[in-house]
C-alpha positions in Angstrom: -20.7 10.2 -13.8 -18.8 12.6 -16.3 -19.5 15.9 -15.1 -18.2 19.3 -17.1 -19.0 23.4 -17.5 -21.9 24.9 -18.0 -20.7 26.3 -21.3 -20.0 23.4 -22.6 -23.1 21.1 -20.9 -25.3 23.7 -23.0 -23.5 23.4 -26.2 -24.2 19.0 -25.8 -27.5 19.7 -25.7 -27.6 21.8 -29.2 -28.4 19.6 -32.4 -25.5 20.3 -34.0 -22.0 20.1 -31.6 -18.4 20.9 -32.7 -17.2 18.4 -30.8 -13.1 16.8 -31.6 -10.9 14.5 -29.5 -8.3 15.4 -28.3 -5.4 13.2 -26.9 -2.5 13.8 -24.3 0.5 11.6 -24.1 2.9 11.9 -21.1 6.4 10.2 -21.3 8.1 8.6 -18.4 11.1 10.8 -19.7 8.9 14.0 -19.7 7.7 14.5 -22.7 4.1 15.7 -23.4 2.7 15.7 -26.9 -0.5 16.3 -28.1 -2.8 15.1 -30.4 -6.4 16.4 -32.0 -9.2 15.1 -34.7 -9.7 18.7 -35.8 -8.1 20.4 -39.4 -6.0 22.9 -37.5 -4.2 23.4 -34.2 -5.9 23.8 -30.9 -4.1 25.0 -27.4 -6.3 23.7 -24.7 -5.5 24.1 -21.2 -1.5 25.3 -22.5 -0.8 22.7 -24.5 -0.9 22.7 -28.1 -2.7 19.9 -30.0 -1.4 18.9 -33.9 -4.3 18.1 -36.3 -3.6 14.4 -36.5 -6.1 12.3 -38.8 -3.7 9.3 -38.8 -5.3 8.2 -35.1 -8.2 5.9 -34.9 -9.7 5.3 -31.8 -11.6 2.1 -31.4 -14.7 2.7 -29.2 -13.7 2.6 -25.5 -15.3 -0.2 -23.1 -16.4 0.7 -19.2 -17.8 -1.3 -16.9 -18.6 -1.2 -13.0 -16.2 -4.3 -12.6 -12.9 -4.8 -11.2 -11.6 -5.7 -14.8 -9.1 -3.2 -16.9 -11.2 -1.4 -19.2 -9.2 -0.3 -22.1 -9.6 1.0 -25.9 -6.9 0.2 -28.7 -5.8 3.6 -30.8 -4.0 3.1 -34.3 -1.9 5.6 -35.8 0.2 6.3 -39.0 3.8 6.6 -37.7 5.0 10.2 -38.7 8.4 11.3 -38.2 7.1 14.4 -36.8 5.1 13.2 -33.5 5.5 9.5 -33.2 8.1 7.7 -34.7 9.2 3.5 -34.9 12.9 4.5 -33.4 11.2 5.9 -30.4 8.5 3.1 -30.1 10.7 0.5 -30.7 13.2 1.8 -28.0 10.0 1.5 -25.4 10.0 5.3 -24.8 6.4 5.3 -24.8 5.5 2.3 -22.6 3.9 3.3 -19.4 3.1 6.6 -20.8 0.0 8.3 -19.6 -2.7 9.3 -21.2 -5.7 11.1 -21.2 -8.3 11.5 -23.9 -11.1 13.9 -23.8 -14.0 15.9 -25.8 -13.2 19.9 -26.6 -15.3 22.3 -28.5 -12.9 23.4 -31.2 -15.1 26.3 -31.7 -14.2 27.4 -27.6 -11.3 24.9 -26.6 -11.0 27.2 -23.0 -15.3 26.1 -22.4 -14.4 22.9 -20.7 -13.6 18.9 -22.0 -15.4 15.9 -21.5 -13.2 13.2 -20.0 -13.1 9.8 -22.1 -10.2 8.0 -20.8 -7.5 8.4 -18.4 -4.7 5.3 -18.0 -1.7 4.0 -19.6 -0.3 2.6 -22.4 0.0 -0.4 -22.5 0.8 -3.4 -25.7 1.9 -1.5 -29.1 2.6 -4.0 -31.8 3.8 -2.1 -35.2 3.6 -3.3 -38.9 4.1 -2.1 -42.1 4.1 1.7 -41.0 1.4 1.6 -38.7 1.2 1.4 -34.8 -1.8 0.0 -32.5 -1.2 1.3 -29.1 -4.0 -0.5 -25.8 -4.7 2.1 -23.7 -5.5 0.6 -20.2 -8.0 2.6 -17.7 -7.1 3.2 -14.3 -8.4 -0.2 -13.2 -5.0 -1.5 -14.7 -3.4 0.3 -10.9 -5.1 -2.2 -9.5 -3.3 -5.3 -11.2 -0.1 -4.8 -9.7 1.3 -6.2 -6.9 2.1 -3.6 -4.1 4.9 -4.6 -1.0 6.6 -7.8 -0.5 6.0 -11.0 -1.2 7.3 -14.4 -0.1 9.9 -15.3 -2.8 12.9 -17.9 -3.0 13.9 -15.4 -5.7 15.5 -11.6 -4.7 12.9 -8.8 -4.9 15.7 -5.9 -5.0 16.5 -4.8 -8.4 20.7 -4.6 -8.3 22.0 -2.1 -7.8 18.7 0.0 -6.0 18.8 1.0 -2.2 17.4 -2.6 -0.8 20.3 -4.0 -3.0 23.5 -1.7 -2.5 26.1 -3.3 -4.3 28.4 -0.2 -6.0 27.7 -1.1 -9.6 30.3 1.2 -11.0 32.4 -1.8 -9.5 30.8 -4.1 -11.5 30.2 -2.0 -14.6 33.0 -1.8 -18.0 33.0 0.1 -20.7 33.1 -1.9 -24.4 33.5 -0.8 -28.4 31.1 -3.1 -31.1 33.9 -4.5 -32.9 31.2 -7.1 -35.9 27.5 -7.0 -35.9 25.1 -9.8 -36.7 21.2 -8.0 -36.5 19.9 -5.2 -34.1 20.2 -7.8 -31.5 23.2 -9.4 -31.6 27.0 -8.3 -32.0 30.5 -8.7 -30.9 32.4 -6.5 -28.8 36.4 -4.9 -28.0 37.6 -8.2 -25.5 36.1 -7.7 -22.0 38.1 -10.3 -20.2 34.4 -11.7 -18.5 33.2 -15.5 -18.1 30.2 -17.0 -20.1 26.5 -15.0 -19.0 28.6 -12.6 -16.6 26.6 -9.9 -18.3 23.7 -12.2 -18.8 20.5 -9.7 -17.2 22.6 -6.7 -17.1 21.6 -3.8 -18.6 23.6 -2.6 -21.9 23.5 1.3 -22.2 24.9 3.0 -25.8 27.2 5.4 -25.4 27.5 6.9 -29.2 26.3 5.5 -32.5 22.5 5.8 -33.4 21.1 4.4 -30.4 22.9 6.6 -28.4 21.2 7.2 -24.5 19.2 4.2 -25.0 19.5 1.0 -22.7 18.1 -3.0 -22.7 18.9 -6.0 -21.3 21.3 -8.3 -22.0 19.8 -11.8 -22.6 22.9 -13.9 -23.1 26.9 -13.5 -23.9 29.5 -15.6 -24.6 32.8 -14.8 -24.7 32.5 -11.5 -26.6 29.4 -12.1 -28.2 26.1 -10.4 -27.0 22.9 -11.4 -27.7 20.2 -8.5 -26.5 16.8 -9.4 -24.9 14.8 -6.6 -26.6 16.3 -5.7 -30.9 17.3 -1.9 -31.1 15.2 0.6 -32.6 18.3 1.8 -35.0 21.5 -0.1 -36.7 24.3 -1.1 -34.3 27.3 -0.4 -36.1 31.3 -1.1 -35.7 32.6 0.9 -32.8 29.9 1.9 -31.7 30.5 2.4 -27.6 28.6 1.0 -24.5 28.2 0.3 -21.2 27.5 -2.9 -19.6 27.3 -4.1 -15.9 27.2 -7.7 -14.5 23.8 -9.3 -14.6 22.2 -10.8 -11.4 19.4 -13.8 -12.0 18.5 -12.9 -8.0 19.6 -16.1 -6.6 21.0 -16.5 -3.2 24.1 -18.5 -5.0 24.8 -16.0 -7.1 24.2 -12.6 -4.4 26.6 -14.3 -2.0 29.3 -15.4 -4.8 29.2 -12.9 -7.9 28.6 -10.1 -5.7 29.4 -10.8 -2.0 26.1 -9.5 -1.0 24.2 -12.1 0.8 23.8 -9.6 4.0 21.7 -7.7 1.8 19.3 -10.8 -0.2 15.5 -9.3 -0.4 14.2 -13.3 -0.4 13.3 -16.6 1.4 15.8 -18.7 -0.1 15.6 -21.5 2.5 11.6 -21.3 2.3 10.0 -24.8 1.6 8.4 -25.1 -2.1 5.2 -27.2 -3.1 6.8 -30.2 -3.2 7.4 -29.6 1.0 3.2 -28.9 1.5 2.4 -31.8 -0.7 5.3 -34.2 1.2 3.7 -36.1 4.2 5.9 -38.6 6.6 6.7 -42.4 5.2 7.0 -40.5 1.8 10.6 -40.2 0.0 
């Protein structure tokens, strides 16, 4: 049940309503924009909200189930509010959201709540972003505490983990580039994949402060899970620390951290509940 003020419950029940959306985006990094259907600029509750007639809302799905009930809202990417760079780069996934009703006419009478999640998918083309928003059933799709694993649940580096990775961590220069994915770097003296799931942080150039995930390297030649939102370009500067595919093997020989393994290693697969004596 959506429940509001009195001011504005009267002014639903008028023939005529004044009624905009209104939409508020909150990045993990801390950044709140926001976003209204109306011709001008409202300030509701002390944020401001930019006329924005490029969004589109599709109409939003609720049900008493257990299932994520989401909506889809496409936009024209505007280098003012939301830009490709910044979508690209994945500063906007995970971002909260929250979507509501305002009279324009008295934006301090009280909303109508429509929506209150995440976002979730955004795929772009041609100019033109469609971003799922997912409801707050979505909370209820992830997996909370541990889990039986042969795999390591510590991310490296974190407090389950502890290895020191400044120990582990150099500094490189792009020395040729191939595509916003792959490129050469300044010689880093490391085996084949010793990088491979490390996390690749730009120092200077246009993707400055940004980070993603190394997929592969050999030799001196990176290949990057996830293609930068701007040009990589010669001497450009980075970061880069050793990559960990949470094996046992690898936690008790890359990193000499085997006390601290978040996983079952040792724990018997399918193949051991399907086995049965007489059998090999």
């Amino acid at each position: 049940m959506k429940t509001t003020t009195t001011a504005l419950a009267t002014h639903l029940t008028q023939e005529v309503t004044r009624l905009v959306t209104c939409w508020r985006v909150r990045r993990k990094d801390g950044v709140v924009l926001g976003f209204t259907t109306h011709d001008r600029a409202l300030e509701v509750e002390g944020l401001v909200y930019r006329p924005s007639s490029a969004f589109t809302p599709t109409a939003i799905a609720d049900s008493n189930r257990f299932n994520v009930d989401n909506l889809d809202v496409t936009g024209v990417l505007s280098s003012a509010a939301i830009t490709e760079p910044d979508l690209r780069s994945g500063l906007y996934d995970g971002a909260e959201v929250r979507i509501f009703l305002v009279d324009w006419a008295d934006p301090d009478g009280g909303t109508v709540e429509l929506r209150q999640g995440w976002i979730g998918e955004v795929t772009l083309k041609d100019g033109v972003f469609v971003a799922e928003v997912r409801g707050l059933m979505q909370a209820l799709q992830h997996t909370f505490g541990a889990a039986y694993s042969p795999e390591c649940r510590a991310d490296l580096g974190d407090s389950q983990c502890k290895v020191n990775l400044s120990a582990f961590t150099l500094q490189g220069t792009v020395a040729t580039v191939t595509d916003h994915r792959r490129f050469t770097a300044s010689p880093l003296g490391k085996a084949d994949d010793w990088f491979a799931y490390g996390l690749l942080r730009w120092l200077t150039g246009d993707n400055a402060g940004r980070a993603v995930e190394v997929k592969a390297q050999t030799g001196d030649a990176f290949e990057l899970w996830d293609a930068m939102a701007s040009d990589i370009a010669v001497g450009d500067l980075f970061t880069v620390h050793a990559g960990c595919d949470k094996r046992f093997s690898t936690c008790k020989t890359k990193f000499a951290n085997a006390i601290n393994f978040r996983g079952e290693p040792h724990m018997p697969g399918a193949d051991a509940v399907l086995d049965y004596p007489g059998v090999r």
